[in-house]
Structure formats: structure tokens, C-alpha cells
C-alpha positions as CSV (number, residue, x, y, z in Angstrom):
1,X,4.1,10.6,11.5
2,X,6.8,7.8,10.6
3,X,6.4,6.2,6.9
4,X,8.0,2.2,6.5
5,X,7.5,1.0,3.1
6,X,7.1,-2.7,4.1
7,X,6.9,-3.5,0.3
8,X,7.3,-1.8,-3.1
9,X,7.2,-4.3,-5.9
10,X,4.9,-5.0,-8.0
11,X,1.9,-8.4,-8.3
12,X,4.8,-10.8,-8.5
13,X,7.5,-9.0,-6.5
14,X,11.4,-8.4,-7.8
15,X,13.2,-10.4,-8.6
16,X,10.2,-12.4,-10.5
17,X,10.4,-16.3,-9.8
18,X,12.2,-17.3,-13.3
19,X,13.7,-14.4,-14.6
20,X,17.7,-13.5,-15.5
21,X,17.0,-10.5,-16.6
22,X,19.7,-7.3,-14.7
23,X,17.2,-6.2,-12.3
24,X,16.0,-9.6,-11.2
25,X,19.9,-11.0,-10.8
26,X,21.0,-6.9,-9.0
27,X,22.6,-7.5,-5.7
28,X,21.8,-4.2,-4.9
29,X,19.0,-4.7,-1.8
30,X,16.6,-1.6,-3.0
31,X,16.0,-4.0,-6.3
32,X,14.5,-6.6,-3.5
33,X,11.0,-5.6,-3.5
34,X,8.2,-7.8,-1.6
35,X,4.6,-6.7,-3.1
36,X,3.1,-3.4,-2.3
37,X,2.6,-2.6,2.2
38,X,3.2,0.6,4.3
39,X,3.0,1.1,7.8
40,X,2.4,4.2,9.7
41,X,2.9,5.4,13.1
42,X,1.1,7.7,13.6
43,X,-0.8,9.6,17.0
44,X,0.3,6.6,19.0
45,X,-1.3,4.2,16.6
46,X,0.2,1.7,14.7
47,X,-1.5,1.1,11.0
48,X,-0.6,-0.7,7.6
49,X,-2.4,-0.4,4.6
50,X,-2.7,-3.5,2.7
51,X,-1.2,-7.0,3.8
52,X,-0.5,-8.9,1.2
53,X,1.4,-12.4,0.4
54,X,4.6,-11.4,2.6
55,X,3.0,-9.6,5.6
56,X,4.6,-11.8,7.9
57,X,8.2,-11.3,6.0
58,X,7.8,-7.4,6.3
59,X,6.5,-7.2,9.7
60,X,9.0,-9.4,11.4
61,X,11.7,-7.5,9.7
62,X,10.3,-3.7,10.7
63,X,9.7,-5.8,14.1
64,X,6.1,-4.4,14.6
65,X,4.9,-6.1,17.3
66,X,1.2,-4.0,17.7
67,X,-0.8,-3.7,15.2
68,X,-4.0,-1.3,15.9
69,X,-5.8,-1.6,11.9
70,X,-5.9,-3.0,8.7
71,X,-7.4,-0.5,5.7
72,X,-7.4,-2.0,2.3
73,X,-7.2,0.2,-0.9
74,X,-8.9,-3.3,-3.1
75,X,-9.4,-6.8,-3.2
76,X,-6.7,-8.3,-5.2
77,X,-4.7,-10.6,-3.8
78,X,-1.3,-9.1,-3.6
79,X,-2.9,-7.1,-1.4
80,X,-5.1,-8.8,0.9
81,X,-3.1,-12.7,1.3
82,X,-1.9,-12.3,4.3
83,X,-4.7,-11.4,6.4
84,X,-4.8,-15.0,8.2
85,X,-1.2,-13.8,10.1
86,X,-3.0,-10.8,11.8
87,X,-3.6,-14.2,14.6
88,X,-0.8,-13.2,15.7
89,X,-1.6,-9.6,16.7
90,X,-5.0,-11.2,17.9
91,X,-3.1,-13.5,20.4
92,X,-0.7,-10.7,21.6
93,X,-3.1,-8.0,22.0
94,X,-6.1,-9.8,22.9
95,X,-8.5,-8.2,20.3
96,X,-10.0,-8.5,17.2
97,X,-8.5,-6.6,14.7
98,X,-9.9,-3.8,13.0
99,X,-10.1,-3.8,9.3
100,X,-11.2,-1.0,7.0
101,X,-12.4,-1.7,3.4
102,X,-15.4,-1.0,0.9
103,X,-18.0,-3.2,1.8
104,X,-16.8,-4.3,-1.9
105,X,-14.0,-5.6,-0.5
106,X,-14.7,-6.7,2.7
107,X,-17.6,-9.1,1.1
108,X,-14.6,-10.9,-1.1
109,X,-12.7,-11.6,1.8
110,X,-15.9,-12.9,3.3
111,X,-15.5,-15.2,0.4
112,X,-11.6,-15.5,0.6
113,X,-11.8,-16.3,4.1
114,X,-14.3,-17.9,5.3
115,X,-13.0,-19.9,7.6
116,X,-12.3,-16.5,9.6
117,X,-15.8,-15.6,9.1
118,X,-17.7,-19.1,9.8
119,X,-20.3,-18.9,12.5
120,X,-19.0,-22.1,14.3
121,X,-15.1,-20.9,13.9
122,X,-12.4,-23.5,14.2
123,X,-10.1,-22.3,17.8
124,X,-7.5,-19.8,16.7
125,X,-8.6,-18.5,13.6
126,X,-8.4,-14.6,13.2
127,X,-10.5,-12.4,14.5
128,X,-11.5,-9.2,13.0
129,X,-13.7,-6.3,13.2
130,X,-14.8,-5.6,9.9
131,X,-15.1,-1.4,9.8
132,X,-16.7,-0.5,6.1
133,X,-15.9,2.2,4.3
134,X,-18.7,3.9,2.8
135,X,-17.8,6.7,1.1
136,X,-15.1,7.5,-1.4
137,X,-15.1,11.7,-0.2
138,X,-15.7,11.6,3.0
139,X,-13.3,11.4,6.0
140,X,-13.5,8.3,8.5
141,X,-12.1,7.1,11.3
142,X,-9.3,4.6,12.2
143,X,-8.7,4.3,15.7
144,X,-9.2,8.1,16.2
145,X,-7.1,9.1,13.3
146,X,-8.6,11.2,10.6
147,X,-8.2,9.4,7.2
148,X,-9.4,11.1,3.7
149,X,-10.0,8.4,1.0
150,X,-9.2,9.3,-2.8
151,X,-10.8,7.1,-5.2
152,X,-8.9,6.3,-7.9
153,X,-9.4,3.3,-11.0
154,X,-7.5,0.4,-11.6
155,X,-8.5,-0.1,-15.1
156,X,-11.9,-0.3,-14.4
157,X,-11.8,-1.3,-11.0
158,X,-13.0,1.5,-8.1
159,X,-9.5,1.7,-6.0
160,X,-8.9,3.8,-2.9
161,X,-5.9,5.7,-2.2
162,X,-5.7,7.4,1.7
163,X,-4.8,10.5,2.8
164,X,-3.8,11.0,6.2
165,X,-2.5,14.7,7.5
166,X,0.3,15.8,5.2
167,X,0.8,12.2,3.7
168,X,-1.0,10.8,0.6
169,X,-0.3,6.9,-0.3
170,X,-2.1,6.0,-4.1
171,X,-1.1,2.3,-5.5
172,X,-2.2,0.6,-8.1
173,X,-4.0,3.2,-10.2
174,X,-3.7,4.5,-13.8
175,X,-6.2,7.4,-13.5
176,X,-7.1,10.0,-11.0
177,X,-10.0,12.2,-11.6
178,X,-9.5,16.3,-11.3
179,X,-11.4,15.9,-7.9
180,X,-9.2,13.6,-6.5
181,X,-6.3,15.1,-7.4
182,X,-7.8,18.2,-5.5
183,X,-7.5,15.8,-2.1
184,X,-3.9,15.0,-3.1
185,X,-2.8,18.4,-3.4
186,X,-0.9,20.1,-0.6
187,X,0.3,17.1,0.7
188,X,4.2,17.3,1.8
189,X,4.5,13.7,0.9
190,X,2.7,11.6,-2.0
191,X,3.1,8.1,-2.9
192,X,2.2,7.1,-6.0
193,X,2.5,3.8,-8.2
194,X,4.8,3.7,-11.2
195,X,5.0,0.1,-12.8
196,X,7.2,0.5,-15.8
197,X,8.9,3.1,-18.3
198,X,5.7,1.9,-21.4
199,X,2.1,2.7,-20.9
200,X,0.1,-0.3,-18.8
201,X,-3.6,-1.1,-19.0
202,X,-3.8,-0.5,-15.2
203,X,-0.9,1.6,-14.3
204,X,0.1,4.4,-14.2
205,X,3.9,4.5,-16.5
206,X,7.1,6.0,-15.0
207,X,6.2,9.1,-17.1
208,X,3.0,9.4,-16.2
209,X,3.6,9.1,-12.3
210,X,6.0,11.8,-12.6
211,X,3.7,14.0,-14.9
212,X,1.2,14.2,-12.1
213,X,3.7,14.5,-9.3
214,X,5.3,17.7,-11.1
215,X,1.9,19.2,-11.3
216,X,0.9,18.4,-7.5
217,X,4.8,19.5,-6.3
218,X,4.4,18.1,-3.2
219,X,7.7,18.7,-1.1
220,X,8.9,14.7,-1.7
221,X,7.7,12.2,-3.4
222,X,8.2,8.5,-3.8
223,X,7.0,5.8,-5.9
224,X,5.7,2.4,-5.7
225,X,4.4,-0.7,-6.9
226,X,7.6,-1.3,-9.1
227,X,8.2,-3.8,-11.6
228,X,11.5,-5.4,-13.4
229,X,10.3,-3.6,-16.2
230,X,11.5,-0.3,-14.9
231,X,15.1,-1.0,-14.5
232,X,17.6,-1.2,-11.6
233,X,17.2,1.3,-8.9
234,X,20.1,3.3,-8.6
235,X,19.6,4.2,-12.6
236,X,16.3,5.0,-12.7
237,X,16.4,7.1,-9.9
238,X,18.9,9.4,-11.0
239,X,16.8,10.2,-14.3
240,X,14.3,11.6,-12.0
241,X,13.6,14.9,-10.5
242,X,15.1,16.0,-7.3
243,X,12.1,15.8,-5.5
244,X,10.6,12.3,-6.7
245,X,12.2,9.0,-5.4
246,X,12.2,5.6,-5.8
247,X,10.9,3.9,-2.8
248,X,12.4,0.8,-1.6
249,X,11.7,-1.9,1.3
250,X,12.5,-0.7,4.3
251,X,12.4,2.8,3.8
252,X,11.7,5.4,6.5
253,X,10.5,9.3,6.3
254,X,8.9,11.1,8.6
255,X,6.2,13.7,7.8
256,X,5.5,16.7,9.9
């Protein structure tokens, strides 16, 4: 399986629109981060979880050019705004497009999108296949590829992280229950969200991301969902332990 972290940064991306502060002005190019994507190519299948407001910035630059499926961990929109450039895919590959969500979620991009859902559609909309997911324990299906969902919270708000093989990917989370850490553990590689260095009402913290990565001691880990707040990539990352990174855009590893 190959791992692209299409984005890492957090709601409003890095650098923030307005702000001076070291990590929004860094020239270095892992303190770029477009909001929170990662693709995976895995048994012949091409799949990203989550497209949000700069899909079509990440996927041009990867240059994917098939997509099989969508899954969405949650409704918000840094993670769901840039369904409507899966047209492309549509055109290219002459099918609708799969997407995998709660039916939660897929009923507020019913709302989001209706346009995409209308009865009478206007020519060239997207087209999708809407694929529910209805269980937080139980293993489904994406295009033949065995995927384990991990619920998580969001503050209060039921999230889903994914599990697929040796590969976990959690974002935007600030608590994981002793049952789904069980589904983490043994994974060679975990992603997990780490918004700042102080405590957030619907984050996990720096400290707290790497709390629960010593105890799972996955082989690697990485983290995600990064905000200015943390500080400039190179610095933070060499506070951490050897086995926990920083993500960044653009990133590739490969999990056996």
C-alpha cells in the first residue's frame, strides 16, 4: 500500500489568510499545509479519504488521474468542499463515483449538494453512488478492499477514523474509547491528529497525540491536521520521538 498525504493542515490551512506570525511567513514547504486529504493505493485501487476545499489543488499535484472512492470520516466542510470536482473523474472514467459515509453524513451533503442530487439534474453535474456506512465496528467494503472503521468523537460529534490492513488514518478527534484503540493497535502505521502544543475542545494536543501513540507503538507514526499553533516543522519534529513524525503535503510511505 502507498500513503500520499494530500493535505495536513488544519480548518483554515497554514499559512492562515492574515497572519505574520513564523510559521505562517516559513519558507520552508512542509509548513505549507492545504486542509486535511490522503490518498491510498492500494490492491489496484485508487482511494482518498476526505476531499475537502483544495481537492483539485492536491490531486493535480499527486497527478491522480483515477479515482475508484470517496469515504468521509464527517460532515464538516474542510472535509467534504470539494466533492463537486469528482466531475472530473466522472467524465474520465465514465462512472459515478462511489462515496462512503454515515448515512449522517451523506444526508448533509444531500443538503450541501443538492444540485448533485436533484431529480431533474442540470447536464454535467457529478454523479455519485452514495455507499452508507452503517456500522462503526464492523468491516465494509470499498471496491473490494477490506476497511475497519474506528469511531472516534470530535467534541461531541460521532467521527470515523479507517483502518485498512496495517494502516490506521484518525483526524480530527480528541477522544478514542478503549475499544477503539483495540482496532488501532498492531497497526505498522497510525495517523493521528495533533492540532496544537495546549489542550483544544476538539483535538487531540501535541502531547496527547503522542501519549496515545507511545502506548499503541506502532512501528511509525505521523501526525495530522496541524495548525500554526504548533510551531514550524523542522522544530517541532525534532522534540518528538524517533518513531512519530510530522506529516507534511506530499508525503509518501509505503506500508507492507
Amino acid at each position: 500500500m502507498q500513503i500520499t498525504f494530500l493535505g495536513t493542515g488544519t480548518s483554515q490551512g497554514v499559512p492562515m489568510i492574515g497572519c505574520q506570525c513564523p510559521v505562517c511567513r516559513s519558507v520552508d514547504y512542509r509548513d505549507k499545509r492545504l486542509r486535511v486529504s490522503v490518498h491510498m493505493q492500494v490492491q489496484g485501487k485508487s482511494l482518498i479519504i476526505d476531499s475537502g476545499p483544495d481537492f483539485r489543488q492536491q490531486v493535480l499535484r499527486e497527478r491522480i488521474d483515477h479515482l475508484d472512492a470517496l469515504i468521509f470520516t464527517h460532515e464538516h466542510k474542510d472535509h467534504t468542499a470539494g466533492l463537486d470536482d469528482i466531475r472530473a473523474y466522472n467524465f474520465r472514467q465514465r462512472q459515478d463515483m462511489p462515496v462512503h459515509a454515515e448515512p449522517r453524513v451523506l444526508d448533509q451533503l444531500r443538503r450541501e449538494y443538492a444540485y448533485i442530487f436533484a431529480e431533474q439534474k442540470y447536464p454535467g453535474v457529478p454523479k455519485v453512488q452514495t455507499m452508507p456506512i452503517l456500522s462503526d465496528t464492523d468491516v465494509f467494503l470499498v471496491e473490494g478492499v477490506a476497511v475497519q472503521p474506528i469511531r472516534a468523537l470530535h467534541y461531541k460529534l460521532p467521527v470515523l477514523g479507517f483502518r485498512i490492513g496495517n494502516f490506521t488514518y484518525i483526524t480530527d478527534a480528541n477522544y478514542l474509547s478503549p475499544e477503539s484503540l483495540e482496532l488501532v493497535r498492531g497497526s505498522e502505521i497510525v495517523v493521528l491528529n495533533a492540532l496544537r502544543h495546549e489542550q483544544h475542545i476538539s483535538h487531540f494536543s501535541l502531547q496527547e497525540a503522542v501519549d496515545i501513540l507511545t502506548d499503541l507503538a506502532p512501528r511509525r507514526a505521523y501526525l495530522t491536521h496541524i495548525g500554526h499553533q504548533l510551531g514550524r516543522h523542522r522544530e517541532v519534529e525534532a522534540t518528538l520521538p524517533d518513531f512519530v513524525r510530522l506529516a507534511y503535503d506530499g508525503l509518501r510511505v509505503t506500508v507492507a
